[in-house]
C-alpha positions as CSV (number, residue, x, y, z in Angstrom):
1,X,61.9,-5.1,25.5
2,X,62.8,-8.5,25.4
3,X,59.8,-10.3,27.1
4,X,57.5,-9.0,24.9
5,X,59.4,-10.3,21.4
6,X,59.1,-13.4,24.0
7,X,55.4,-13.6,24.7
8,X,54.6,-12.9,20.8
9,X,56.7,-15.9,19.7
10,X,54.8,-18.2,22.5
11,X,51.4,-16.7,21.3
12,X,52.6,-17.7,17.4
13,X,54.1,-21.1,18.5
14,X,50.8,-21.9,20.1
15,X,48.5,-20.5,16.8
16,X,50.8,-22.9,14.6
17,X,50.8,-26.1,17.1
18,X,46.8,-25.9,17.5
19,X,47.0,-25.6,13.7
20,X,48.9,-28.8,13.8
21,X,46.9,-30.3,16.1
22,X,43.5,-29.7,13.8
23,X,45.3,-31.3,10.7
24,X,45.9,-33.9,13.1
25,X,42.5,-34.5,13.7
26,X,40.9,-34.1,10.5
27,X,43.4,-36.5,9.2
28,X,42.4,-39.1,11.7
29,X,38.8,-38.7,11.0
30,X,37.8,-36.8,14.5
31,X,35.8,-34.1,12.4
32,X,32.8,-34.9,13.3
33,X,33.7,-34.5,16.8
34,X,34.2,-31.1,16.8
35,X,37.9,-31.3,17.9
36,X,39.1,-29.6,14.2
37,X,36.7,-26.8,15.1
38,X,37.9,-26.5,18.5
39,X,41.8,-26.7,17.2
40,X,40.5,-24.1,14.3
41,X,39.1,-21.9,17.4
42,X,42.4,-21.8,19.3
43,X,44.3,-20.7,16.5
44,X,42.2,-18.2,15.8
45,X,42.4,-17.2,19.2
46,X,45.7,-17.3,19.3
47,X,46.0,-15.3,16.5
48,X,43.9,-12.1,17.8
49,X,46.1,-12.5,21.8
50,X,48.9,-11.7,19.3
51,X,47.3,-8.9,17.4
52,X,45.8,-6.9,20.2
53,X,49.0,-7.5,22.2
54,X,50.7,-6.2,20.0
55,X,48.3,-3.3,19.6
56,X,48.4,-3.1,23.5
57,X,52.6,-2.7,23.6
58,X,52.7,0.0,20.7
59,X,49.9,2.1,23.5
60,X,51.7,1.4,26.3
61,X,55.4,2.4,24.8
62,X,56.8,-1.0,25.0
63,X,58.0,-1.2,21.3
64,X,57.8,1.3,19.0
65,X,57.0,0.8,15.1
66,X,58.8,1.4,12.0
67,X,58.4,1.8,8.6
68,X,58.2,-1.1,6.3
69,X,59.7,0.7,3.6
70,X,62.2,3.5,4.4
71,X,62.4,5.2,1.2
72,X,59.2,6.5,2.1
73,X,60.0,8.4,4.9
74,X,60.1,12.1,5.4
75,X,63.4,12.1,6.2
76,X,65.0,9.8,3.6
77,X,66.5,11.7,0.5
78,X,64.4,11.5,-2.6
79,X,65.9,8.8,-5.3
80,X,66.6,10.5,-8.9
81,X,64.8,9.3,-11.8
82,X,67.4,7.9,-14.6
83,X,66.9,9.5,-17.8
């Protein structure tokens, strides 16, 4: 499903602009402040929407994983050793 691709790239855009935006402030000197741990906080944040929605459309059906490496599937034909 295409929305979902869609809200996990808008989850990641908003993990790496809150990221930006704590460089941004520790840069400037607004440290002590607290707005770099905020910025740090929203990232993080962002980061586990992400995870557990993506966690949430694997249980619900709405994408399906696969396997990283294929050669390790049941199905795919065992590779012969050279001698």
């Amino acid at each position: 499903m295409w929305w979902v691709k869609l809200i996990v790239i808008v989850l990641l855009i908003a993990a790496v602009v809150a990221l930006g935006k704590a460089l941004m402030s520790l840069v400037r000197g607004q440290g002590k402040d607290g707005k770099t741990m905020r910025a740090l906080a929203w990232r993080v944040g962002f980061s586990v929407a992400v995870f557990l929605f993506i966690l949430l459309s694997m249980m619900m059906g709405w994408i399906e994983p696969h396997g990283v490496n294929p050669a390790a599937s049941p199905d795919a034909p065992m590779e012969q050793s050279a001698e």
